[in-house]
C-alpha positions as CSV (number, residue, x, y, z in Angstrom):
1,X,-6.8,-17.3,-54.8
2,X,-6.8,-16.5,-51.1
3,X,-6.0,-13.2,-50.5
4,X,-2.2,-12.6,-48.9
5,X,-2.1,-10.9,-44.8
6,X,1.0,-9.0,-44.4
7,X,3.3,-9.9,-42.0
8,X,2.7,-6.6,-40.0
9,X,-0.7,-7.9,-39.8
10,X,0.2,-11.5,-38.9
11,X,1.9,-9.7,-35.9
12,X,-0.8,-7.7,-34.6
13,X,-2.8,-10.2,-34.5
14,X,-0.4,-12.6,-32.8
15,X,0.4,-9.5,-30.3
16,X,-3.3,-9.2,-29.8
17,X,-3.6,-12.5,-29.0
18,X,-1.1,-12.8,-26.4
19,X,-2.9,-9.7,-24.5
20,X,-6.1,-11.7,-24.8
21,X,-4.8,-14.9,-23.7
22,X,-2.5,-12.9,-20.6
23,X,-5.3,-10.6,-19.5
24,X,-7.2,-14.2,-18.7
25,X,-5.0,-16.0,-17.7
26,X,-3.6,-13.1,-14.7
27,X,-7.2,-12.4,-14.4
28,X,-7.8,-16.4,-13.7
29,X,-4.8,-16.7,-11.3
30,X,-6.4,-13.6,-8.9
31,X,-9.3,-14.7,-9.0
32,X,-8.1,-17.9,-7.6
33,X,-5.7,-16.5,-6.0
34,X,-7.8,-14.6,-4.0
35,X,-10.8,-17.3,-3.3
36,X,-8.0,-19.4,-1.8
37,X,-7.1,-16.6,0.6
38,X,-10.7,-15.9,2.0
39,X,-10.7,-19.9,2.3
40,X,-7.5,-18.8,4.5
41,X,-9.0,-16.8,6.6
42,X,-12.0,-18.1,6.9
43,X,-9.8,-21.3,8.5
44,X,-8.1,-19.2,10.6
45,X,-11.1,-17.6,11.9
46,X,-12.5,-20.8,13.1
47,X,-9.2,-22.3,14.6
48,X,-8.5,-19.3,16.6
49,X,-12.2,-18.6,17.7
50,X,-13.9,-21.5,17.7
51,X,-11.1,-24.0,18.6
52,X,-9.1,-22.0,20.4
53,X,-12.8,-20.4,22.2
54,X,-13.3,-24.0,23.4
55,X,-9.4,-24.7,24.7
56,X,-9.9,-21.4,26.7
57,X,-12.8,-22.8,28.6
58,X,-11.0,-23.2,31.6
59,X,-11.5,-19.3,32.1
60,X,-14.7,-19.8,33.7
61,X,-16.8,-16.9,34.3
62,X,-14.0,-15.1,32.6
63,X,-13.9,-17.1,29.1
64,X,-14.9,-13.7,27.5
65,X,-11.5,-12.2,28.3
66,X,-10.2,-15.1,25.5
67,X,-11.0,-12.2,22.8
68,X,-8.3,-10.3,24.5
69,X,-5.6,-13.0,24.1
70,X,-6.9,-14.6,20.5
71,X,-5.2,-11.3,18.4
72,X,-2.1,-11.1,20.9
73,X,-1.6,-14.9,19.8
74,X,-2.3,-14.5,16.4
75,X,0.1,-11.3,16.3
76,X,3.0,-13.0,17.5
77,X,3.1,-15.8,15.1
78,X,2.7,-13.1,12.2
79,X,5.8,-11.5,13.9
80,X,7.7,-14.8,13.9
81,X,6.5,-15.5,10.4
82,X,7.9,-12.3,9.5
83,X,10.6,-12.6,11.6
84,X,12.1,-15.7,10.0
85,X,10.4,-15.6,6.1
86,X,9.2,-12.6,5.4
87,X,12.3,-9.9,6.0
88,X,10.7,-6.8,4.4
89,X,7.6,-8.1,4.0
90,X,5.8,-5.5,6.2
91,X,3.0,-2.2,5.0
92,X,-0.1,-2.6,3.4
93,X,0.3,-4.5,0.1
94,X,-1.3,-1.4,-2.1
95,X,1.7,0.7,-1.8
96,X,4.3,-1.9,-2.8
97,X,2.2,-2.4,-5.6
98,X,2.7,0.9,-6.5
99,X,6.0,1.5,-5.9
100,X,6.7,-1.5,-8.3
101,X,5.2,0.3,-11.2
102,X,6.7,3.2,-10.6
103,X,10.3,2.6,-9.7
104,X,10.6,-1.5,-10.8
105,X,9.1,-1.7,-14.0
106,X,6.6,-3.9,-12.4
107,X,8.9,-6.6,-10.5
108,X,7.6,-8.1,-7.6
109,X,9.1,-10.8,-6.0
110,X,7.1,-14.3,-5.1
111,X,8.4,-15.5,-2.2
112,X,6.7,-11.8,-0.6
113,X,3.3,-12.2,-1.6
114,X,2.6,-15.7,-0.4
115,X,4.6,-14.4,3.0
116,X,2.4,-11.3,3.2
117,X,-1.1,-14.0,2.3
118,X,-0.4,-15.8,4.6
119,X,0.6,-13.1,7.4
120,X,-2.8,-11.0,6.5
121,X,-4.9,-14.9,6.8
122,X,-3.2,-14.6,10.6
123,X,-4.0,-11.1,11.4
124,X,-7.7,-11.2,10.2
125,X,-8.3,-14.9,11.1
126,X,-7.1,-13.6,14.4
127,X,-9.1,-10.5,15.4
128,X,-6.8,-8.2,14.1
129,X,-8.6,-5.1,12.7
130,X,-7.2,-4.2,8.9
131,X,-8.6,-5.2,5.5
132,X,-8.5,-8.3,2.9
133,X,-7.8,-5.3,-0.2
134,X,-4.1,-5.1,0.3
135,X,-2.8,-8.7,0.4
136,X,-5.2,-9.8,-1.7
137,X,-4.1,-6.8,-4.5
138,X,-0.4,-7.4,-3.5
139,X,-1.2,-11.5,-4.3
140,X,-3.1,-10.3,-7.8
141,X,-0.4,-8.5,-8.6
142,X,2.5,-10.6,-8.2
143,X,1.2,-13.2,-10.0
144,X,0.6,-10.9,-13.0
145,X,4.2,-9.1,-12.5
146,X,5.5,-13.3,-12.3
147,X,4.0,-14.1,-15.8
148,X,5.4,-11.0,-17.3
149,X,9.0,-11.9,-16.0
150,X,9.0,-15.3,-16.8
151,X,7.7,-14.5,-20.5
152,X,10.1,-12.0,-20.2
153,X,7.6,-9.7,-21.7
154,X,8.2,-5.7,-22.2
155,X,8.0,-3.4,-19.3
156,X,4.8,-1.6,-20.3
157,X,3.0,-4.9,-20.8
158,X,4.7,-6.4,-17.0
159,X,3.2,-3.2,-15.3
160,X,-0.6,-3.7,-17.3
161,X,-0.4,-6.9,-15.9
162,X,0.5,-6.3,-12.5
163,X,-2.8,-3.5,-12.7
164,X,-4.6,-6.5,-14.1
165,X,-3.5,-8.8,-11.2
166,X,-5.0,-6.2,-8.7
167,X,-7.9,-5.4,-10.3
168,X,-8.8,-9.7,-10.2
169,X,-8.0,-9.6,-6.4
170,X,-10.2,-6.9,-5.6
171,X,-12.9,-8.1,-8.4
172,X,-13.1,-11.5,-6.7
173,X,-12.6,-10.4,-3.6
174,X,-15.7,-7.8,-3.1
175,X,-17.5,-9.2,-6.1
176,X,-16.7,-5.7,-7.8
177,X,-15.6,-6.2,-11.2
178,X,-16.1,-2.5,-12.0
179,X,-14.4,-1.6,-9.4
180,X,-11.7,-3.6,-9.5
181,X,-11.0,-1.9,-12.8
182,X,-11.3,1.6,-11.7
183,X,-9.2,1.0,-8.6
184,X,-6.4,-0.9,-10.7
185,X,-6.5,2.8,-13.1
186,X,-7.0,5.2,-10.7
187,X,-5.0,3.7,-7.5
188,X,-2.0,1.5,-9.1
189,X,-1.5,2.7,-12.1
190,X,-2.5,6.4,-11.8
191,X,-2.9,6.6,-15.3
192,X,-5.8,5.6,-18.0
193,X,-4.3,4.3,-21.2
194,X,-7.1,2.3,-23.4
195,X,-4.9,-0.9,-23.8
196,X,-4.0,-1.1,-20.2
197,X,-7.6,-0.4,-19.5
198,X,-9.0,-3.1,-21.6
199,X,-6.9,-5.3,-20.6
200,X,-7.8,-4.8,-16.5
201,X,-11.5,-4.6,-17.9
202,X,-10.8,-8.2,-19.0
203,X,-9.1,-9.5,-16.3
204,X,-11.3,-8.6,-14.1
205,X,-14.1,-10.0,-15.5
206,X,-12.5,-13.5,-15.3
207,X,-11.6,-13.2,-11.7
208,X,-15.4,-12.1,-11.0
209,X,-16.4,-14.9,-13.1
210,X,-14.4,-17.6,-11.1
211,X,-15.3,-16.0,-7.9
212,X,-19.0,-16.1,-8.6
213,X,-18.4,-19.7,-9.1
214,X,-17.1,-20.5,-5.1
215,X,-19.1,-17.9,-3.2
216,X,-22.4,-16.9,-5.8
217,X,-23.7,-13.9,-7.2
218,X,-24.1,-11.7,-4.3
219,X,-23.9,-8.2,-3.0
220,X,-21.0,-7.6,0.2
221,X,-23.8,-5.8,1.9
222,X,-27.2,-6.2,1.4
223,X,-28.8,-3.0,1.9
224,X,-32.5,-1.9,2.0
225,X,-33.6,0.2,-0.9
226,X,-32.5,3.8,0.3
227,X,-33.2,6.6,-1.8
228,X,-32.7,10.5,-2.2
229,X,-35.6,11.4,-0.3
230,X,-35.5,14.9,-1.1
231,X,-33.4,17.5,-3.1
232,X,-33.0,19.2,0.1
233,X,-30.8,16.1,1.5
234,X,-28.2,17.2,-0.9
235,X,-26.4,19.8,1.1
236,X,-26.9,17.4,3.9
237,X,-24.9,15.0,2.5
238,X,-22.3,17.8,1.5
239,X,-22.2,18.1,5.0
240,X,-21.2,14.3,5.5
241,X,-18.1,14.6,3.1
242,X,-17.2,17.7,4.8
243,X,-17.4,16.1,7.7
244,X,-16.0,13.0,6.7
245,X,-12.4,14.4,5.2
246,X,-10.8,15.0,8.9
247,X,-12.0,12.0,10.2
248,X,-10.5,10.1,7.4
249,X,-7.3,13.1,7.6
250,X,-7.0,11.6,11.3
251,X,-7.6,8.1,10.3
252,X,-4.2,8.2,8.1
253,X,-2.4,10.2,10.7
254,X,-3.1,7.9,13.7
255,X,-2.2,5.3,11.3
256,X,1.3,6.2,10.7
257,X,1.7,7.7,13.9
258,X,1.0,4.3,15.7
259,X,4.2,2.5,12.8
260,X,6.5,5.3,14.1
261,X,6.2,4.8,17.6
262,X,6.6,0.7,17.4
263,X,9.5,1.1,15.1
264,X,11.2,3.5,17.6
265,X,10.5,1.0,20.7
266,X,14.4,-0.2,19.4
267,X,14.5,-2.6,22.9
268,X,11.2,-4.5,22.2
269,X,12.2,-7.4,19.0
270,X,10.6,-7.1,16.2
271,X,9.0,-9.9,16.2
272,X,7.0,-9.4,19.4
273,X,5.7,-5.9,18.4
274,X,2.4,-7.6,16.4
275,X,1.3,-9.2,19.8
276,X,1.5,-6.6,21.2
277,X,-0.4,-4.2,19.4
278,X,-2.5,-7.2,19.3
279,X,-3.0,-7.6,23.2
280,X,-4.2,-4.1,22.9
281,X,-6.7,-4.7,19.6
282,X,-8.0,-7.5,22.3
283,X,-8.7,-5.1,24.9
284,X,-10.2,-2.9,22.6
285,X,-12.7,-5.9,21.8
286,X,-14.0,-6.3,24.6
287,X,-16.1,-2.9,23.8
288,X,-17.7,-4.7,20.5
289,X,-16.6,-7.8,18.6
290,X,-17.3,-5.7,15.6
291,X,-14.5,-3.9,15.9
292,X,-11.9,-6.9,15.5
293,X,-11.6,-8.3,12.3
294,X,-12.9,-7.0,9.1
295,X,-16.2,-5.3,10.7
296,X,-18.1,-7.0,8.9
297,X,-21.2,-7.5,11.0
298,X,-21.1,-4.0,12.5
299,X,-21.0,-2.2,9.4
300,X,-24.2,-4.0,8.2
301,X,-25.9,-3.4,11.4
302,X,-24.9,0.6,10.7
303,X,-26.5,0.1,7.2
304,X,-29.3,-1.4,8.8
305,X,-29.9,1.5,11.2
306,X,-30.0,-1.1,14.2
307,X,-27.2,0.9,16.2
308,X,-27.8,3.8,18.6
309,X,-26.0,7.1,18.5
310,X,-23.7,7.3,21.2
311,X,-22.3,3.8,19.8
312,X,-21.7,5.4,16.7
313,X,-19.9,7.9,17.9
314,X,-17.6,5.7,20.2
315,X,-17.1,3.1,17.2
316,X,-14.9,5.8,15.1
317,X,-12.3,6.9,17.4
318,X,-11.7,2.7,18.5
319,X,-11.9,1.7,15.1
320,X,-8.8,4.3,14.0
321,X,-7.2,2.7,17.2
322,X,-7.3,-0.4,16.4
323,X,-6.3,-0.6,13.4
324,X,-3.6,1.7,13.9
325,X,-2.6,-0.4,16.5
326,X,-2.8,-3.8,14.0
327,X,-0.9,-2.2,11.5
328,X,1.3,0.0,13.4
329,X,2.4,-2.8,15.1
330,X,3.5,-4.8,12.1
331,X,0.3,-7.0,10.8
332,X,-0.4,-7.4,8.1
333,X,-3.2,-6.5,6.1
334,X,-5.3,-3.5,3.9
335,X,-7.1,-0.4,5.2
336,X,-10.5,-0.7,3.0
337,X,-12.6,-2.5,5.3
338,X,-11.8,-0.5,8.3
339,X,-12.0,2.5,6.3
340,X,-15.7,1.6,5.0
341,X,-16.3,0.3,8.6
342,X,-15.1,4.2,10.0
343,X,-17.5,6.0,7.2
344,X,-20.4,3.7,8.3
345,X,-20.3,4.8,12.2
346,X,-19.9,8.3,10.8
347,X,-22.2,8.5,8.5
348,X,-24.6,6.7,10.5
349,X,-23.9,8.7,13.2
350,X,-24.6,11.6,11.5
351,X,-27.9,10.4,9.8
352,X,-29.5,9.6,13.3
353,X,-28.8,12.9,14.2
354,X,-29.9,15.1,10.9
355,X,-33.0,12.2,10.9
356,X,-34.0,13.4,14.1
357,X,-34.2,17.1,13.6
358,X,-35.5,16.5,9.8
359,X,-37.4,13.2,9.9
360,X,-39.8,14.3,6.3
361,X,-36.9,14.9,4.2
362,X,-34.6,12.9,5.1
363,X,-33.6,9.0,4.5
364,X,-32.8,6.8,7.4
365,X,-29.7,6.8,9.0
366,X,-28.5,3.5,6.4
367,X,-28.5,5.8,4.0
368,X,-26.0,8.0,5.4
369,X,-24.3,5.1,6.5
370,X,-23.4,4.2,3.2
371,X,-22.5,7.5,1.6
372,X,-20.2,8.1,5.0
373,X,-18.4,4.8,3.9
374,X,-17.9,6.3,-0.1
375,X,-16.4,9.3,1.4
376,X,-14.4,8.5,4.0
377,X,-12.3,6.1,2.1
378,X,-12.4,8.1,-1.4
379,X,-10.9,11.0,1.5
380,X,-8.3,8.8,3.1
381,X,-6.9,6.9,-0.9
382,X,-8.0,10.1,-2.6
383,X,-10.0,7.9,-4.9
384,X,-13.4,8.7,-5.6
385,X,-14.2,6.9,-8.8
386,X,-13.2,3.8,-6.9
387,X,-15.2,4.8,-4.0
388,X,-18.3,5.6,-5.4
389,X,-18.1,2.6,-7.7
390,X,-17.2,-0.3,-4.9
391,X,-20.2,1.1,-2.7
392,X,-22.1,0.7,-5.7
393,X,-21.8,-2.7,-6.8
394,X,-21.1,-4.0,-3.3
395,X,-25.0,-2.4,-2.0
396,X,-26.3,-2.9,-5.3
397,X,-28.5,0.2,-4.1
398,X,-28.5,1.8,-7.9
399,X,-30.7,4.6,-5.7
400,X,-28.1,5.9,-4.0
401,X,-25.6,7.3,-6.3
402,X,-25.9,10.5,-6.2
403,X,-25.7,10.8,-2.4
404,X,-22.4,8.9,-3.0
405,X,-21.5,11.0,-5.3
406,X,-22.1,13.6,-3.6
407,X,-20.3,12.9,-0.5
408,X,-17.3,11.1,-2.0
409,X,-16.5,14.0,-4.2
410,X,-16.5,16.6,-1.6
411,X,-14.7,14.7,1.3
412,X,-11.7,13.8,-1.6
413,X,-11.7,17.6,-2.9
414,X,-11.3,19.2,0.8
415,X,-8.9,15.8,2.1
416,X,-6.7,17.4,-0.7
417,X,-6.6,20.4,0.5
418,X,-5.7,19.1,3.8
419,X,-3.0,17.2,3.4
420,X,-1.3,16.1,0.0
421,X,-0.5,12.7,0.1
422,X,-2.7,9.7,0.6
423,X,-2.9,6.6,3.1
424,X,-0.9,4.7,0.4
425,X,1.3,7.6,-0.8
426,X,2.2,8.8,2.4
427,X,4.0,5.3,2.8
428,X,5.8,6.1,-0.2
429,X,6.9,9.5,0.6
430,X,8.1,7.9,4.0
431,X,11.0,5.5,2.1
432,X,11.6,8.5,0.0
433,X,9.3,7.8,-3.5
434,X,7.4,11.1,-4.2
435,X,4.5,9.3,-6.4
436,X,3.1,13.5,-6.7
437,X,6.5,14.0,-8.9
438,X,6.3,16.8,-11.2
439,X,6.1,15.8,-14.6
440,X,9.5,17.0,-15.9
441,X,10.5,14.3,-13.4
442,X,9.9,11.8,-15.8
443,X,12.7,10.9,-18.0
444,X,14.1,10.0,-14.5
445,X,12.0,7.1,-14.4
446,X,13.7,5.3,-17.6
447,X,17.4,5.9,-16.7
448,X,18.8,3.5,-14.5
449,X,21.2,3.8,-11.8
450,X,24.0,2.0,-13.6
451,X,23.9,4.3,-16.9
452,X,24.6,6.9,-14.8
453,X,26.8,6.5,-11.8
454,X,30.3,7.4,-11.7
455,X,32.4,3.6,-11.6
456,X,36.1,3.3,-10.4
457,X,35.3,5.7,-7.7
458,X,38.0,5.6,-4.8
459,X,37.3,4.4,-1.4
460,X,38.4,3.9,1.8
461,X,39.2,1.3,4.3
462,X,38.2,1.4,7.6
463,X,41.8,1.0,9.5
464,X,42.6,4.3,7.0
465,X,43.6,6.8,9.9
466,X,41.9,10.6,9.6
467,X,45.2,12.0,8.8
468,X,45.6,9.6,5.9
469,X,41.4,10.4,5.1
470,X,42.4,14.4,5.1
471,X,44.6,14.2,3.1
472,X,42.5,12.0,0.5
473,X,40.1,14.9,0.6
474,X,42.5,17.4,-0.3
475,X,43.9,15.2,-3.4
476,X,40.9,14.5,-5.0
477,X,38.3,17.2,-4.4
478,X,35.8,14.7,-3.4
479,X,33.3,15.1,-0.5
480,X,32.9,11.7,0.7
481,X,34.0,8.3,0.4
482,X,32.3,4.6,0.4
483,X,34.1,2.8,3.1
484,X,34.5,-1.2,2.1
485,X,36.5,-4.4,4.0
486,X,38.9,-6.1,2.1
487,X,36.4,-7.6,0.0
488,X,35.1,-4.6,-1.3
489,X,31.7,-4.9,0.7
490,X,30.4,-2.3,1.5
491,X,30.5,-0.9,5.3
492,X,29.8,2.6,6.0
493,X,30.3,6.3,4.4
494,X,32.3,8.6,5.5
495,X,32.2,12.3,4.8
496,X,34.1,15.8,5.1
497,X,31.7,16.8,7.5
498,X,32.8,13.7,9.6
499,X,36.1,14.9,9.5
500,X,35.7,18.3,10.6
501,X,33.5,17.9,13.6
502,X,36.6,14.9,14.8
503,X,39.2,17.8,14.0
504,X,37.1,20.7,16.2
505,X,36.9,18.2,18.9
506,X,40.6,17.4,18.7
507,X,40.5,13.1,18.2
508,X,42.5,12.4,14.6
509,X,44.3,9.3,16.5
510,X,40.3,8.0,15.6
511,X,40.3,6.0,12.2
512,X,37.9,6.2,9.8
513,X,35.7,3.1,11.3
514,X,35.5,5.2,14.0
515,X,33.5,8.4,12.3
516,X,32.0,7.1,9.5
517,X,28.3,6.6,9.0
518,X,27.3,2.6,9.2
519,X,23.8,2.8,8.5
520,X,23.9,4.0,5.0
521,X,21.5,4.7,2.2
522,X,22.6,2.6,-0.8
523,X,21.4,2.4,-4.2
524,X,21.0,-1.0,-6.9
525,X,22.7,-0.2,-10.2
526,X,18.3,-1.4,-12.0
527,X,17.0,1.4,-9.7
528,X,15.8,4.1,-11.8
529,X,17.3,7.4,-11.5
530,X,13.6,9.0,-10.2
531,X,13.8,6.4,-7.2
532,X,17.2,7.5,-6.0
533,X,16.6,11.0,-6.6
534,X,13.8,10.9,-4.0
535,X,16.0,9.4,-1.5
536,X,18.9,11.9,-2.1
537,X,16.1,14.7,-1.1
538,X,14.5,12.6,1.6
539,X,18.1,11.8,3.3
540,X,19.8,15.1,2.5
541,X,22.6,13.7,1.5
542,X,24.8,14.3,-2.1
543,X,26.3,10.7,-2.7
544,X,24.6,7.5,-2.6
545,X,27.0,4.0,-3.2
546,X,25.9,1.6,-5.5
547,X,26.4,-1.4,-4.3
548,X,25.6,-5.1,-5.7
549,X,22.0,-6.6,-4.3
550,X,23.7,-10.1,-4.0
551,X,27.0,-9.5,-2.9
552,X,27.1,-5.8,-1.2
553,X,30.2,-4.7,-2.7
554,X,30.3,-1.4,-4.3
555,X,29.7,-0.8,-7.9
556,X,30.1,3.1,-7.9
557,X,29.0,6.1,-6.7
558,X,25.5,8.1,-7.6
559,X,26.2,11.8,-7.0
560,X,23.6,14.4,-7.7
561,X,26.1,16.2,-10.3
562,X,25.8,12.6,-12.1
563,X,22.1,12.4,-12.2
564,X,22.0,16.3,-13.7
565,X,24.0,15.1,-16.5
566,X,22.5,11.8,-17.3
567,X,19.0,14.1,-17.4
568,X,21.0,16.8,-19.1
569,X,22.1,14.1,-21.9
570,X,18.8,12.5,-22.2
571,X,17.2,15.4,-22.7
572,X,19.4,17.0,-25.7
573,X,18.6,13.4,-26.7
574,X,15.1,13.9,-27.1
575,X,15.5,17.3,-28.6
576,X,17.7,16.0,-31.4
577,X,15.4,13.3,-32.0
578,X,12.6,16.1,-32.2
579,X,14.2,18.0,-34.6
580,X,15.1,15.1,-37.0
């Protein structure tokens, strides 16, 4: 007789099975997913500088000023394209990723990520200097977190798949399949678990696999056979990481600097901001061609040795400009390439110099070109598994591992010491999502705002006169008040603060439209209680209104007194399933 399988085994199997069959298929989508966007900007490329090249000929003996227009262009139809479809869809694709697993459960809408492919195709295709990893991650990704929803699969298994999604995109994309993997752990998901693993291991093999198929079997950069010349090159190349953890520190800085000061030119639209930051990416151009773009050609010609010193040198600072001025200004795309492009002018930089002094024991300057470009990104994403590994399958210079080693371990270890957040965390910490929570933090992350909040909470209308809203105050005890139309929507806060500062300056004819706060931090009743408790502590406020996504009317009110208890309560919880 044929032996009998349990049931329970029957559905392991079946569970395994479904992992399998998801892992390849999300793995499948990136990889296609990304191949059709390099096809994207490869197209773009050629429209705007070849076809537009020619339609600019009427420049004369000025046609090379075109360069200076082509990323102005292409930056204002990304801010239109933005402008009209893609409210929201701004930043470098890595960090929304991230802020999906951590506060979303995974969810990432659609309509975004082709937006944000399409806007990064424009930006690159045009000149503008940022990278192909964040759109093409954010793309991976969605389509993983898409199958998860629409199997309406469990939230542990919706956020391996969105890791799974971005380790296809940057597999395909770089032809980096380990990589990919390490960069999906160590980067997205901040955490190794040896299902989620397997399943990115898996994915990403697919996504190489279909990639190989469109574009071959071949390194990003080839890169002559460099070796450790001698062990006394090994403090040397401490040097570089030491070296290369400010410049990557200022790299971040000037990054977010640049966003702060086009989002408070409040007079120039929104829309027109990419073209300009875009006129002045095309002025920067006209110093080198490499620095538009990806880089590409200029960071092989660094690996190559085939640049001189001083244009080293003067390659870093423009390079930090220009992208901070692409992505500052609201284009759209990643901060790898123009990272790797930054380590190569230092590190090559610094090779020609230590090459000159110590010609016998040293390698040429390539070689220090390559382990700048480990470090300097491993300093600026604090990610030096990732680092070390995408240099080393994208050179395929198996040599050269220690030195990248070396320097990518160092420049992360002192970047940390620096400064504590990363050039995706600090993006994060920005909208107020702390991803270097303490770990008691996190039974916050599984209670939602809607298990917590207080509902029936009174408000106010805004005709309510400050006589009327004092005495409120003094009946119920409360601090502040959501203030909603006659529909319920919501329309501003007002607080006792507000109050008092109108009383002091004598004007309680005012009504409450008059003092309350408009532009007000709400909260959606699926947020979970870790998100919201960031933004209580990045606003400074006590009181958030829950409101509904679809219709804005309030749902309740989030108060820090009811996030203590719902932490209070899931925490005897715990205990008392501890001790059963």
């Amino acid at each position: 007789m044929p032996s009998q399988v349990g049931p329970h085994v029957l559905w392991l199997r079946s569970e395994f099975a479904l992992s399998i069959g998801l892992a390849v298929g999300v793995g499948a989508l990136a990889g296609l997913g990304a191949v059709g966007l390099i096809y994207l900007i490869r197209g773009f490329e050629k429209l705007f500088f070849d076809v537009g090249g020619d339609l600019l000929g009427f420049m004369g003996r000025y046609h090379r000023y075109h360069v200076v227009l082509l990323p102005a262009l292409g930056g204002l139809l990304v801010g239109l394209l933005l402008r009209y479809l893609g409210k929201g869809t701004r930043g470098q694709g890595v960090p929304e990723v991230m802020k999906a697993i951590a506060t979303q459960g995974g969810r990432i809408g659609r309509r975004a990520a082709a937006v944000r492919a399409v806007a990064a195709a424009l930006t690159l295709g045009s000149g503008g200097s940022a990278g192909r990893e964040g759109p093409v991650v954010h793309l991976g990704s969605t389509l993983g977190s898409t199958v998860g929803q629409w199997l309406r699969l469990p939230e542990p298994l919706v956020k391996t798949l969105v890791a799974a999604g971005a380790a296809g995109g940057i597999s395909a994309t770089f032809n980096a399949p380990i990589a990919g993997v390490f960069f999906a752990v160590e980067v997205v998901l901040g955490s190794f678990a040896l299902r989620s693993f397997s399943l990115v291991v898996l994915s990403s093999v697919v996504a190489s696999v279909i990639s190989h198929s469109f574009f071959g079997d071949f390194p990003a950069f080839p890169v002559p056979q460099y070796e450790l010349v001698s062990g006394w090159e090994v403090p040397l190349y401490i040097g570089l990481g030491l070296v290369a953890a400010p410049v990557a520190l200022a790299f971040v800085l000037c990054l977010y600097r640049a966003e702060g000061l086009f989002a408070g030119w409040k007079r120039l639209p929104g829309w027109s901001r990419p073209a300009l930051g875009g006129l002045a990416v095309g002025f920067i151009g006209l110093y080198s061609v490499d620095l538009l773009g990806t880089g590409h050609g200029g960071i092989a010609r660094a690996l190559e040795g085939q640049m001189a010193l001083l244009a080293l040198l003067a390659l870093i600072p423009l390079k930090v400009l220009a992208t901070s001025l692409t992505l500052g200004s609201g284009g759209v795309g990643g901060i790898f390439m123009p990272s790797l492009f930054i380590g190569a002018a230092l590190g090559g930089a610094y090779g020609t110099a230590v090459h000159r002094f110590l010609p016998d024991i040293t390698a040429p300057p390539g070689a220090y070109a390559l382990a700048g470009m480990a470090a300097v990104f491993a300093a600026a994403a604090r990610a030096p598994l990732t680092s070390i590994l995408v240099l080393f399958e994208m050179s395929r210079s198996y040599s050269m591992i220690l030195p990248l080693m070396t320097a990518a371990v160092i420049a992360t270890v002192l970047a940390s010491r620096l400064y504590r957040e990363s050039i995706y965390t600090l993006q994060l910490k920005r909208e107020g999502v702390d991803m270097q929570r303490p770990e008691g933090l996190g039974a916050a992350s599984d209670i939602l705002v809607q298990d917590a909040m207080t509902v029936g909470f009174p408000t106010v209308s805004p005709q309510t006169s400050v006589p009327d809203l004092i005495t409120r105050f003094a009946r119920t005890g409360h601090h502040g008040f959501p203030v909603v139309d006659d529909r319920g929507v919501l329309v501003g806060m007002v607080t006792l603060l507000d109050v008092q500062e109108v009383v002091a300056s004598d004007r309680s004819a005012l009504t409450v439209d008059d003092i309350c706060t408009k532009r007000v931090v709400v909260a959606r009743p699926d947020q979970s209680l870790r998100e919201v408790l960031a933004q209580l502590g990045a606003k400074e406020v006590g009181r958030i209104p829950v409101v509904d996504p679809q219709t804005g009317r309030v749902l309740g009110v989030l108060r820090r007194s009811d996030i203590i208890g719902a932490l209070s309560r899931a925490e005897a919880g715990q205990a008392a399933r501890s001790d059963s």
